[in-house]
DONURO-715873 format. One line per 2 residues: their letters; for each residue x, y, z of C-alpha. Coordinates in steps of 0.25 Angstrom, whole numbers, plus 5000, padded with zeros to 4 digits. Layout:
// DONURO-715873
a) X:Y:Z  ...
END
This chain:
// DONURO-715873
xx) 5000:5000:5000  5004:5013:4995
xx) 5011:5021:5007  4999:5032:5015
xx) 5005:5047:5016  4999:5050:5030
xx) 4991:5038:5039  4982:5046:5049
xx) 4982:5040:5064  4971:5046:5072
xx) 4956:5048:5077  4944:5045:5066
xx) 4933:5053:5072  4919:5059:5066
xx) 4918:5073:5071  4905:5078:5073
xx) 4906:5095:5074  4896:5104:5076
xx) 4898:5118:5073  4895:5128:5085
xx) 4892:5141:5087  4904:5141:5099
xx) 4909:5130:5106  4903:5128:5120
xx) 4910:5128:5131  4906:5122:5145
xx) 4891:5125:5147  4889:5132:5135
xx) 4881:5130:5123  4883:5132:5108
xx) 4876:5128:5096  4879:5119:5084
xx) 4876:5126:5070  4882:5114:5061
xx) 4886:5101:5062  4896:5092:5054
xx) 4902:5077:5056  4916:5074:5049
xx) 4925:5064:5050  4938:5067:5058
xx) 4950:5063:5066  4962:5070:5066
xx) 4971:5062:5058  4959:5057:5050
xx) 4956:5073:5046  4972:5074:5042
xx) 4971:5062:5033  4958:5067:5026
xx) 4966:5079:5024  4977:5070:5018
xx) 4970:5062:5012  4964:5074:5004
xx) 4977:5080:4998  4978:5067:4991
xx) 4990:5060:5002  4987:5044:5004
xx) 4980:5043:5019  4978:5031:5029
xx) 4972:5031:5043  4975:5023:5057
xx) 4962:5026:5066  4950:5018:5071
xx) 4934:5019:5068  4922:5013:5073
xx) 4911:5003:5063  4902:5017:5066
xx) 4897:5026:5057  4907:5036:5062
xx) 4917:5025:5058  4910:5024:5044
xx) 4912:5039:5041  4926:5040:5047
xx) 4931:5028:5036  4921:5033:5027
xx) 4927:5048:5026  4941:5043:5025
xx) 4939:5033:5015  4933:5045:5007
xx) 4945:5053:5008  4953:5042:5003
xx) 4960:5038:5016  4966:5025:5018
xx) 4955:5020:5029  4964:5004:5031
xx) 4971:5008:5044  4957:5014:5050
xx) 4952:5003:5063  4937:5000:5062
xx) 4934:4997:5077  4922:4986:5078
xx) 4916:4993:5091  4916:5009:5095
xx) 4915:5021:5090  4922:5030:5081
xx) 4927:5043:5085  4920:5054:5084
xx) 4923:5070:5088  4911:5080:5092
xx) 4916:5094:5089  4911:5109:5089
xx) 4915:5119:5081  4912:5134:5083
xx) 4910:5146:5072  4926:5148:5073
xx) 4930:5134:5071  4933:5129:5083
xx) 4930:5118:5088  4929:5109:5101
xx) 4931:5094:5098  4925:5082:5107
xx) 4931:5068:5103  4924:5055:5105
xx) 4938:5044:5100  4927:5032:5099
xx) 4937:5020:5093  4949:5030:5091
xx) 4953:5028:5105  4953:5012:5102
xx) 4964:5012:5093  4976:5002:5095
xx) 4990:5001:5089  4988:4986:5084
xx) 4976:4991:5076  4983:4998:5068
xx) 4989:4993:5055  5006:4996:5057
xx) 5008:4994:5043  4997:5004:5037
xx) 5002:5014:5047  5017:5013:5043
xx) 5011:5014:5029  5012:5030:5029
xx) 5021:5042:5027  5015:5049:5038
xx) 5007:5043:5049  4999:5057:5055
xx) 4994:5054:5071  4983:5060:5079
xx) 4977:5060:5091  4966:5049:5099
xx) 4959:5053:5110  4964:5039:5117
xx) 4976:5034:5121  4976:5020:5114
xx) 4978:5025:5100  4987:5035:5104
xx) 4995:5023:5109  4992:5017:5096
xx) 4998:5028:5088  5012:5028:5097
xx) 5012:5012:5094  5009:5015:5078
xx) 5020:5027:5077  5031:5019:5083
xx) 5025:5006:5075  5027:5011:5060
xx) 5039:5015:5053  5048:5028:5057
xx) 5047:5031:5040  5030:5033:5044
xx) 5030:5051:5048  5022:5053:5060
xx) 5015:5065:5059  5006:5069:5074
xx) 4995:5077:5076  4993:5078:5092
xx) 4980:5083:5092  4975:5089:5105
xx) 4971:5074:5110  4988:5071:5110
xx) 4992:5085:5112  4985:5083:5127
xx) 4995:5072:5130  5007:5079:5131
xx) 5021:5079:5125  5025:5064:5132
xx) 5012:5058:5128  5014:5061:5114
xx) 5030:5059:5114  5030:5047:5106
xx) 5021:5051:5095  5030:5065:5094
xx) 5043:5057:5094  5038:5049:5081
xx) 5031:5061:5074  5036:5067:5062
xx) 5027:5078:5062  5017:5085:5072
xx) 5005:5093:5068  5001:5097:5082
xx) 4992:5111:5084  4998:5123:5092
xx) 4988:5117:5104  4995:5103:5103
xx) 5010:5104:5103  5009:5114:5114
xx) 4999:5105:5121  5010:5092:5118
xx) 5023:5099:5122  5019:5112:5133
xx) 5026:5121:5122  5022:5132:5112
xx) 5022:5126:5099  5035:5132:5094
xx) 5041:5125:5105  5034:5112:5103
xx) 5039:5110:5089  5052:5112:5092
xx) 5049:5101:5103  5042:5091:5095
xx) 5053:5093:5084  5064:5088:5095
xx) 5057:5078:5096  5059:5072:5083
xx) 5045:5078:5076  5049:5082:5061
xx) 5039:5092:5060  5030:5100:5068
xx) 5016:5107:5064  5010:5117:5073
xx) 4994:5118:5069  4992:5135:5072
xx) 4978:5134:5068  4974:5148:5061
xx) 4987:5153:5064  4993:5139:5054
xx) 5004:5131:5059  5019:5131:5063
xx) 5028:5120:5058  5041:5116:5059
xx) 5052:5105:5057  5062:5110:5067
xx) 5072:5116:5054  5059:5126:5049
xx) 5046:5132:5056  5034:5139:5048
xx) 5021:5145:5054  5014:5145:5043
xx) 5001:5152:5042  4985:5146:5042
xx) 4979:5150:5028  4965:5160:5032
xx) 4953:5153:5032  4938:5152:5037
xx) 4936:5144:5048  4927:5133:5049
xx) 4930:5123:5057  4945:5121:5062
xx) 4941:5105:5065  4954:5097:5059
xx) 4962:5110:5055  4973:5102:5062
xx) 4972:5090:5054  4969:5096:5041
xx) 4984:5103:5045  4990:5091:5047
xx) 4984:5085:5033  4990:5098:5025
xx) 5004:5095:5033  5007:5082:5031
xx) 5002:5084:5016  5014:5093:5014
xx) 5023:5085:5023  5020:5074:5013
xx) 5022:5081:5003  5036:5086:5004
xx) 5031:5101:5008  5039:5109:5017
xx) 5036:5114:5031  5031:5126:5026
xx) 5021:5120:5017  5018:5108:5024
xx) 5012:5119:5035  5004:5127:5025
xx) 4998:5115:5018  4995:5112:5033
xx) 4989:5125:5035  4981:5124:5021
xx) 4975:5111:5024  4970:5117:5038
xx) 4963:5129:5032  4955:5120:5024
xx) 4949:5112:5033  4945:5123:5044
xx) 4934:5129:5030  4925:5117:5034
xx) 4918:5110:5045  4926:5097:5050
xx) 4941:5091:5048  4940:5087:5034
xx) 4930:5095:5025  4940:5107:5023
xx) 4952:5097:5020  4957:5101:5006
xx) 4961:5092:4995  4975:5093:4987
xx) 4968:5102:4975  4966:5113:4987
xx) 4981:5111:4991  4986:5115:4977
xx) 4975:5125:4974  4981:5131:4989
xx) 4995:5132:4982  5000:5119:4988
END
């Protein structure tokens, strides 16, 4: 079988969001003015996104035999995406996120892991997972397949790039916790939030860090302000591209689909940001992760 670019390693979650007129805080009460259900996942929004600009895409994750299941293979067999390394769980349920989005695009996300939390290391398939230039990991709200992606990263071969996205689930664990993931990762593609959350640092600082550690490359997520990145020879802040907001659901995701792209490539630091940055800005125009997520004739009508 012909090698995958990027194999995603994450949660598969429906997320239900409702579009508010403010998000409410305790004892309070909004109203919902629209409502919207998308498929979603963290990685699984970064492979779409992939998958999109025309790159050859694979999944590890875990579903249920429900309908949220269904939709969740369905979507990604639609978008062209390698669904062969996906665990259908006979009994459970599949993950699903609640989610409120107010008239600015922010949002407030509530997360129900379902058969997520379920996955272990000898499910997984070792050889369609060292199958892959780039293996890209996000978080679970559990421990076991944490542990399970610990188990996986050591397990394949050193030619397979690691690239992490710690989510704020994984950024909550602290700099120790996460050590082992760090130490193998060729890239992270943490927001401003995350790394200073992971190392107790400002951001600057944090890459400088992280790069000691032997990461290749960092990518600090900025959100309208765009993103800083670096390699430890060159840094670049590199500037968001203007656009309306909508919904800022998988901003960070789309970020990470346009990154990798240009990483894979050949692009310099420079440009892997901007395409980065590019990717981003579409998907924030729409409601949900995916329906903004360009396709590769928007990249070269954008100039890329």
């Amino acid at each position: 079988m012909k090698k995958f670019d990027v194999i995603g390693f994450g949660a598969l979650n429906v997320d239900r969001l409702y579009k508010v007129n403010r998000i409410a805080h305790e004892d309070e009460e909004s109203f919902v003015k629209e409502y919207f259900e998308a498929c979603g996942g963290s990685a699984a929004n970064t492979i779409v996104g992939l998958a999109r600009l025309g790159l050859k895409t694979g999944y590890i994750g875990k579903v249920a035999k429900d309908r949220e299941g269904k939709l969740l293979l369905e979507e990604f067999r639609k978008e062209g995406i390698d669904i062969s390394g996906i665990i259908v769980a006979e009994k459970g349920h599949s993950g699903t996120v609640l989610g409120f989005v107010d008239e600015k695009g922010e949002r407030a996300l509530y997360v129900a892991p379902g058969v997520n939390d379920e996955i272990e290391f000898e499910e997984i398939n070792l050889s369609y997972a060292g199958n892959t230039k780039i293996l890209h990991l996000t978080s679970f709200v559990g421990e076991k397949p944490f542990e399970a992606q610990k188990r996986l990263i050591e397990a394949i071969s050193k030619d397979v790039l690691v690239s992490f996205d710690p989510g704020t689930l994984y950024a909550r664990k602290g700099f120790e916790k996460l050590k082992h993931i760090l130490k193998r990762a060729h890239i992270i593609l943490p927001s401003r939030d995350e790394i200073e959350k992971i190392t107790g640092r400002n951001y600057k600082e944090a890459a400088k860090l992280l790069l000691e550690l032997g990461i290749n490359i960092v990518a600090v997520k900025l959100g309208e302000k765009g993103c800083y990145v670096t390699d430890g020879k060159e840094e670049h802040f590199i500037e968001a591209f203007k656009v309306e907001v909508v919904d800022t659901t998988g901003a960070g995701d789309a970020f990470d689909a346009g990154f990798l792209y240009g990483l894979l490539k050949g692009k310099d630091l420079y440009e892997c940001g901007r395409l980065g940055n590019f990717v981003a800005s579409r998907c924030i125009t729409s409601m949900g992760a995916r329906t903004g997520l360009p396709r590769f004739s928007e990249l070269k009508k954008a100039g890329f």
